[in-house]
C-alpha positions as CSV (number, residue, x, y, z in Angstrom):
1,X,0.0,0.0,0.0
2,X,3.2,2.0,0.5
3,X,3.9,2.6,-3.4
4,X,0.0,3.4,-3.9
5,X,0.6,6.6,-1.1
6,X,3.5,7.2,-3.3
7,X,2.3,6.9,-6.6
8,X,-1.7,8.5,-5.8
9,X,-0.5,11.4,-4.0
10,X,2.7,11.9,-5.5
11,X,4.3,12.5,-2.6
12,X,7.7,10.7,-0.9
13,X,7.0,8.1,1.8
14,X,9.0,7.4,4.2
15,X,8.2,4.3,6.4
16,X,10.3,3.7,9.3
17,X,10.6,0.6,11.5
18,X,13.4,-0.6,13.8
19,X,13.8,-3.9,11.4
20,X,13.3,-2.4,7.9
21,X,12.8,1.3,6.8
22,X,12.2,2.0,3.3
23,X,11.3,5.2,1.0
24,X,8.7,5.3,-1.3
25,X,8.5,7.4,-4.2
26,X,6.0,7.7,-6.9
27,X,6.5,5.2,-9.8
28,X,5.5,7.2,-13.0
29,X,5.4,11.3,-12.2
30,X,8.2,13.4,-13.2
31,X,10.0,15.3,-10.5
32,X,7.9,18.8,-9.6
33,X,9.8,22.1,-8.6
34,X,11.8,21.7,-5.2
35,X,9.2,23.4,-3.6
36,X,6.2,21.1,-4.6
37,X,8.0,18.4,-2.8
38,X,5.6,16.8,0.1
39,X,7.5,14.6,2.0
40,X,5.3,12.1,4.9
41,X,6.9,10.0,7.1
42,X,5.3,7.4,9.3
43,X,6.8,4.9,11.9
44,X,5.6,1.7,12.2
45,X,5.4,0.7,16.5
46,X,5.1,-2.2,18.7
47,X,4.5,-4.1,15.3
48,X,0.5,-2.9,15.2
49,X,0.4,0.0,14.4
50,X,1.9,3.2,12.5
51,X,2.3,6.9,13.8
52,X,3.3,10.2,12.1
53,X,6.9,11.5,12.4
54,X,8.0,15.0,12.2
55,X,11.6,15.3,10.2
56,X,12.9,18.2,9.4
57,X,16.2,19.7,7.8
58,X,18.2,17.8,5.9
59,X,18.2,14.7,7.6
60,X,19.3,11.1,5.8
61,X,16.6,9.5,3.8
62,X,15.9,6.0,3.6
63,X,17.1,3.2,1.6
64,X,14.3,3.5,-1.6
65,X,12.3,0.0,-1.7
66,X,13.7,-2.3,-4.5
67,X,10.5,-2.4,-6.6
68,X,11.2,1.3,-7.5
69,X,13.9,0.9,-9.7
70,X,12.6,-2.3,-11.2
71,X,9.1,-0.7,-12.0
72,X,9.5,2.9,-12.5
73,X,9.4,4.7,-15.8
74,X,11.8,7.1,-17.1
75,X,9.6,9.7,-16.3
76,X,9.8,9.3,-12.1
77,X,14.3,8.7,-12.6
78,X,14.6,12.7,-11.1
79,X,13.4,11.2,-8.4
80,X,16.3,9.4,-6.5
81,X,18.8,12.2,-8.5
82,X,17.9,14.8,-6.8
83,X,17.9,13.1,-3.2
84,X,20.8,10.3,-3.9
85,X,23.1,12.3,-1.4
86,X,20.8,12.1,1.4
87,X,19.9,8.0,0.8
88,X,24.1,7.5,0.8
89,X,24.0,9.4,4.1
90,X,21.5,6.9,5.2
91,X,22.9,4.3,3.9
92,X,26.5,5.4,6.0
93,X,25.1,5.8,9.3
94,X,22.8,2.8,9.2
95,X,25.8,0.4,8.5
96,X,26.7,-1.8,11.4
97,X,29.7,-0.5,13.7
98,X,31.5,-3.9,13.8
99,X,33.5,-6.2,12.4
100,X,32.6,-9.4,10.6
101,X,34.1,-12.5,12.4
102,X,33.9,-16.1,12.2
103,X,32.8,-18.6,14.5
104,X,33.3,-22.2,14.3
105,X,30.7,-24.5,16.0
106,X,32.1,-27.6,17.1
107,X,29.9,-31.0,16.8
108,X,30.0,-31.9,19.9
């Protein structure tokens, strides 16, 4: 239903959850003036249900859901442009702060 806010409204969705958040953007509209740009973010809690959040400045944007760049016509591609700095901040900061190790498990 996330990509239908997106797409009907033409507005940027952003959906944020402690496991998974994602951006939505519309699929087929081409990129209005800067100042047209409605952004909504909601949060999904305690797995049931889904608040509004208040962002403001230039804060990092989600990762942009996977369907968007398999379904979106050339129209919509200003899209991501014009915000890709922001999703590589996000991207940064949500990266894990360790390092990968191995553990063997014996049979036992």
């Amino acid at each position: 239903m996330d990509v239908l806010i997106a797409c009907r409204y033409n507005v940027i969705l952003h959906v944020l959850s402690m496991t998974d958040s994602m951006t939505y953007l519309p699929l087929r509209s081409k990129l209005p003036p800067w100042y047209e740009h409605v952004f909504i973010t909601i949060g999904h809690v305690n797995n049931n249900h889904y608040v509004k959040v208040a962002l403001s400045g230039g804060y990092p944007i989600p990762t942009i859901t996977p369907h968007w760049n398999h379904f979106k016509h050339n129209d919509a591609l200003g899209w991501a442009t014009l915000y890709q700095n922001r999703i590589n901040l996000y991207a940064q900061q949500s990266r894990p702060n360790y390092t990968q190790e191995h553990v063997i498990l014996d049979d036992e």
